[in-house]
C-alpha positions, -999 to 999 in steps of 0.1 A, spaced: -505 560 -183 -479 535 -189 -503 505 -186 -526 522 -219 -496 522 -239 -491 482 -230 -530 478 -242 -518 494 -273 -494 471 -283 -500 443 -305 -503 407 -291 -481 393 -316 -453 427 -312 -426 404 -298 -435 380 -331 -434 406 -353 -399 420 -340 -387 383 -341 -393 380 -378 -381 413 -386 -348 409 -368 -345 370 -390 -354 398 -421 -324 418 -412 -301 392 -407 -306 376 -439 -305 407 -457 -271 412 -440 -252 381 -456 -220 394 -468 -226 378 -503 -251 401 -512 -228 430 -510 -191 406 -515 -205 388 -547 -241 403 -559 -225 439 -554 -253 449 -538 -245 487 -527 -229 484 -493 -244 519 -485 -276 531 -462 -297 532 -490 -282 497 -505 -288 480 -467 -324 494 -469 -341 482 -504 -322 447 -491 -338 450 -460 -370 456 -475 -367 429 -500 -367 406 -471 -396 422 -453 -418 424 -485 -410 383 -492 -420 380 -454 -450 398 -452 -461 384 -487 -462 349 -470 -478 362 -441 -509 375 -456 -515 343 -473 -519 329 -440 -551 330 -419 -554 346 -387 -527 352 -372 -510 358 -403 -517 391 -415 -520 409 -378 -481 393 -378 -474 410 -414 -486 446 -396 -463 442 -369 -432 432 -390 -441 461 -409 -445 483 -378 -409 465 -362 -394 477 -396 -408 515 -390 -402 516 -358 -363 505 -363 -358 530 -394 -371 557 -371 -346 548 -340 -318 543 -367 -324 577 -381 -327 594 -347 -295 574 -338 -277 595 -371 -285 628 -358 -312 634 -379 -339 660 -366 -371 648 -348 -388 671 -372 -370 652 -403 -373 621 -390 -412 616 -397 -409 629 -434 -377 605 -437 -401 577 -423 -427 585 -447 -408 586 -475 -393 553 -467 -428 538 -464 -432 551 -492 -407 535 -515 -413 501 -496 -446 503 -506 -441 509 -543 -409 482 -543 -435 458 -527 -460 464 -556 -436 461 -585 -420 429 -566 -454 415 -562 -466 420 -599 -435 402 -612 -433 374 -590 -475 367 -593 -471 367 -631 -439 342 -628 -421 374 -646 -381 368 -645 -372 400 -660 -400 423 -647 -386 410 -610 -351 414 -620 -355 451 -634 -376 458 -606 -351 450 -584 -323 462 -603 -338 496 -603 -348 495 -567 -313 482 -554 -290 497 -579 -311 532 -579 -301 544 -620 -264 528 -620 -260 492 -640 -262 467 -615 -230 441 -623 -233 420 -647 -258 390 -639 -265 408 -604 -300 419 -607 -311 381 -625 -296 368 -594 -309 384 -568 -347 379 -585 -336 345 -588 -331 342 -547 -358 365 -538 -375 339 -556 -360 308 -537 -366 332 -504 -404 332 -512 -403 292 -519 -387 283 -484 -408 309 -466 -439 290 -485 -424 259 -467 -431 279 -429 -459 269 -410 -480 298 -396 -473 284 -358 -436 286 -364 -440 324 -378 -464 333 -352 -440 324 -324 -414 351 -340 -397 325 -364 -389 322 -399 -359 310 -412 -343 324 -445 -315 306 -470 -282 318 -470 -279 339 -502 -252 318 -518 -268 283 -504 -301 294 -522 -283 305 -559 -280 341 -553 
């Protein structure tokens, strides 16, 4: 029984976890909380988080084949951590799926609204997107929102710069948020 669920898996799993884990990192860099003010709080960590993936998995289906089998597994490596990292809180198995779902949810509308703004070159549509995403209803600090658009935006330019054999061996590379003008 074991050896179907290894059939199951996705030849570019490891890949897919290897980006996600560079997403996380980067959406870890203490500036974005120290200096952006991004809320240092579960729900703060996730729209980061999913900023990342989003800008990651953009590039990826831009890409031929490999690409956009890669951009399902970062977005199964994201679901699958949210749904350990939930269960690792105490919440409920029954809970757990309606949490997961939920969460897919709102990355999947944040991904949307990110995308229209930054494929009509929109500077204030991306930063009130993001503003309302990250800052959920309270007044992002002053400049904050504009900023974090603005590196979102230098994010998606560097990932441009990543050739799909790079990515498809479980490597991106992200600029450090104050490096890239966050």
């Amino acid at each position: 029984m074991a050896f179907l669920g290894l059939l199951r898996r996705s030849r570019y799993e490891r890949a897919g976890f290897g980006l996600y884990k560079t997403a996380v990192d980067a959406a870890r860099d203490p500036y974005l909380y120290r200096v952006l003010g991004v809320p240092d709080t579960l729900d703060g960590r996730f729209d980061v988080i999913g900023l990342h993936v989003v800008l990651l998995i953009r590039r990826l289906q831009t890409l031929p084949e490999p690409g956009p089998a890669l951009a399902q597994t970062v977005f199964d490596a994201m679901f699958s951590d949210m749904d350990l990292n939930l269960r690792e809180m105490g919440v409920g198995d029954l809970a757990v799926g309606k949490r997961v779902r939920a969460m897919w949810e709102a990355l999947h509308g944040r991904a949307q609204a990110y995308e229209a703004a930054m494929s009509n070159d929109d500077e204030t549509a991306l930063a009130a997107a993001i503003a309302r995403n990250v800052w959920r209803g309270s007044a992002p600090p002053a400049g904050s929102a504009a900023a974090l658009a603005a590196l979102a935006r230098a994010q998606a330019a560097h990932l441009d710069g990543q050739d799909l054999g790079r990515l498809a061996a479980g490597r991106a590379e992200f600029l450090r948020a104050e490096e890239a003008g966050g």
